[in-house]
Legacy VTK file of the C-alpha trace (Angstrom):
# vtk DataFile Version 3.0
C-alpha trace
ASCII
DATASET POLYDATA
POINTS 123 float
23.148 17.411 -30.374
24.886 16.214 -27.200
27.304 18.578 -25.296
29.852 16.574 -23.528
32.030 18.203 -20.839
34.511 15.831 -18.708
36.899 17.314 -16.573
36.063 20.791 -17.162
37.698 23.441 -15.997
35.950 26.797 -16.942
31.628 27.564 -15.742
30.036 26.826 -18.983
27.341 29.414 -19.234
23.424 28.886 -19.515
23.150 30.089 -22.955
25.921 27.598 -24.020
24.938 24.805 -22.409
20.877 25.733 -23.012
22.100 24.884 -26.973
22.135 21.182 -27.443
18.803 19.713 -28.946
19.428 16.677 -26.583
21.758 17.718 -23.142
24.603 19.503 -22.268
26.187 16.479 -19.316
29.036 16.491 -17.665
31.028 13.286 -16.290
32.554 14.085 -13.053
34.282 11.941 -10.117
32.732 11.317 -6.738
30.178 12.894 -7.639
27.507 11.718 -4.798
29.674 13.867 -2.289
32.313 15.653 -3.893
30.809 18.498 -6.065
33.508 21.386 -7.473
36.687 21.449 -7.769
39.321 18.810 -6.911
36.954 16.220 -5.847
39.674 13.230 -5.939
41.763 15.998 -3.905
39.024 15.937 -1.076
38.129 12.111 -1.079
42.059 11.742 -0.614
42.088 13.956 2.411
39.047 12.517 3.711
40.592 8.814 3.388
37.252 8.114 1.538
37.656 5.323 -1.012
34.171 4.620 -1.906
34.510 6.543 -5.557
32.006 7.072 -8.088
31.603 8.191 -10.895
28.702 10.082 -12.386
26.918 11.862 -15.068
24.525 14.747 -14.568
22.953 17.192 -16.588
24.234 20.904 -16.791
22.937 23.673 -14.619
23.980 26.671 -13.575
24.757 25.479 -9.730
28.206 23.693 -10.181
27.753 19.961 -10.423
24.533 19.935 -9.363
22.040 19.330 -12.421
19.752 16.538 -12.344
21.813 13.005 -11.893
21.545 10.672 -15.346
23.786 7.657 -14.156
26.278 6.894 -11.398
28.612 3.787 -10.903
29.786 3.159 -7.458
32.919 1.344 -6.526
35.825 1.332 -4.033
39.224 2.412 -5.095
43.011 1.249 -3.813
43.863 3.343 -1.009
46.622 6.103 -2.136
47.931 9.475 -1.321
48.491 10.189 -5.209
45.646 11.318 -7.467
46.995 10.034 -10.658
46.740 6.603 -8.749
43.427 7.459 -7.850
42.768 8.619 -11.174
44.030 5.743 -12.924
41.478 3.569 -11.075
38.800 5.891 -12.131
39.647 6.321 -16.004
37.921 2.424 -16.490
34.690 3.437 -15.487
34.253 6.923 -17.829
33.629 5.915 -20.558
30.941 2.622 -18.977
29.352 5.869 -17.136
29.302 7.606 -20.660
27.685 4.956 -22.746
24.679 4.136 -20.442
24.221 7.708 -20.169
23.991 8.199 -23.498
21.637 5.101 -24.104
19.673 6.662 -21.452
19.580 10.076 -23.132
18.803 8.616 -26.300
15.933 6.193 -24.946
14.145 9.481 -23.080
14.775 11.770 -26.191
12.935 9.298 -28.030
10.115 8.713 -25.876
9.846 12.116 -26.381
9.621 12.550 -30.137
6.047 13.509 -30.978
4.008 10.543 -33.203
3.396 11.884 -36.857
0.153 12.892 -37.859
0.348 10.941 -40.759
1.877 7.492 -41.287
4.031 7.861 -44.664
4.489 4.418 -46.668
3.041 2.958 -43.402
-0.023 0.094 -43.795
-2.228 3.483 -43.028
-5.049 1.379 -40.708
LINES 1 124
123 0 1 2 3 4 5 6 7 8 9 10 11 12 13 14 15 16 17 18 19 20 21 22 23 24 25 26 27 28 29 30 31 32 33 34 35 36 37 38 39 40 41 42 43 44 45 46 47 48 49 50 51 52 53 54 55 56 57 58 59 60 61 62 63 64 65 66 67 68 69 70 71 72 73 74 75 76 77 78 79 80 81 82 83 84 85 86 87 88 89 90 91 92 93 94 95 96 97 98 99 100 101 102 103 104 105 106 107 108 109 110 111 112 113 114 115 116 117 118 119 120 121 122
């Protein structure tokens, strides 16, 4: 199980996001300095056009869960967000599939080694 949140708007509480058998992420924009709430909002203001984009785990400090995978780029200066947003949108779902081959790599490191070898060459 994999709990996927992007763009979410609502806390997602511990015992929610402590479900998952594998993570409870979420995918969020600028995230190496831009934690919260409207982070595109902020970089705009701040003329700051090196984005990101980024996938952490879940914890109960917003945004702020151990970091899984980031992509760093520079965006087209603008004063809109969808603009901003647009040039964003590409790299979600690149951030989403290494993370995931990275989750799935490290859950499977994990997995404990049988104590028995069924239909294996047993030696």
């Amino acid at each position: 199980d994999i709990l996927l949140c992007v763009h979410g708007r609502k806390i997602i509480p511990r015992n929610i996001f402590e479900k998952p058998e594998i993570a409870a992420i979420n995918i969020h924009p600028y995230l190496y300095v831009y934690k919260g709430a409207d982070p595109v909002g902020r970089a705009i203001k701040a003329k700051n056009w090196r984005a990101s984009v980024g996938c952490h785990y879940l914890s109960e400090e917003i945004d702020n869960g151990k970091l899984i995978h980031e992509v760093h780029f520079y965006v087209a200066p603008s004063e809109n967000r969808c603009d901003i947003y647009n040039q964003l949108y590409p790299y979600y779902s690149q951030v989403i599939t290494d993370s995931l081959k990275l989750l799935e790599s490290e859950y499977l490191d994990n997995l404990e080694e049988p104590d028995v070898l069924v239909g294996g060459l047993g030696y």
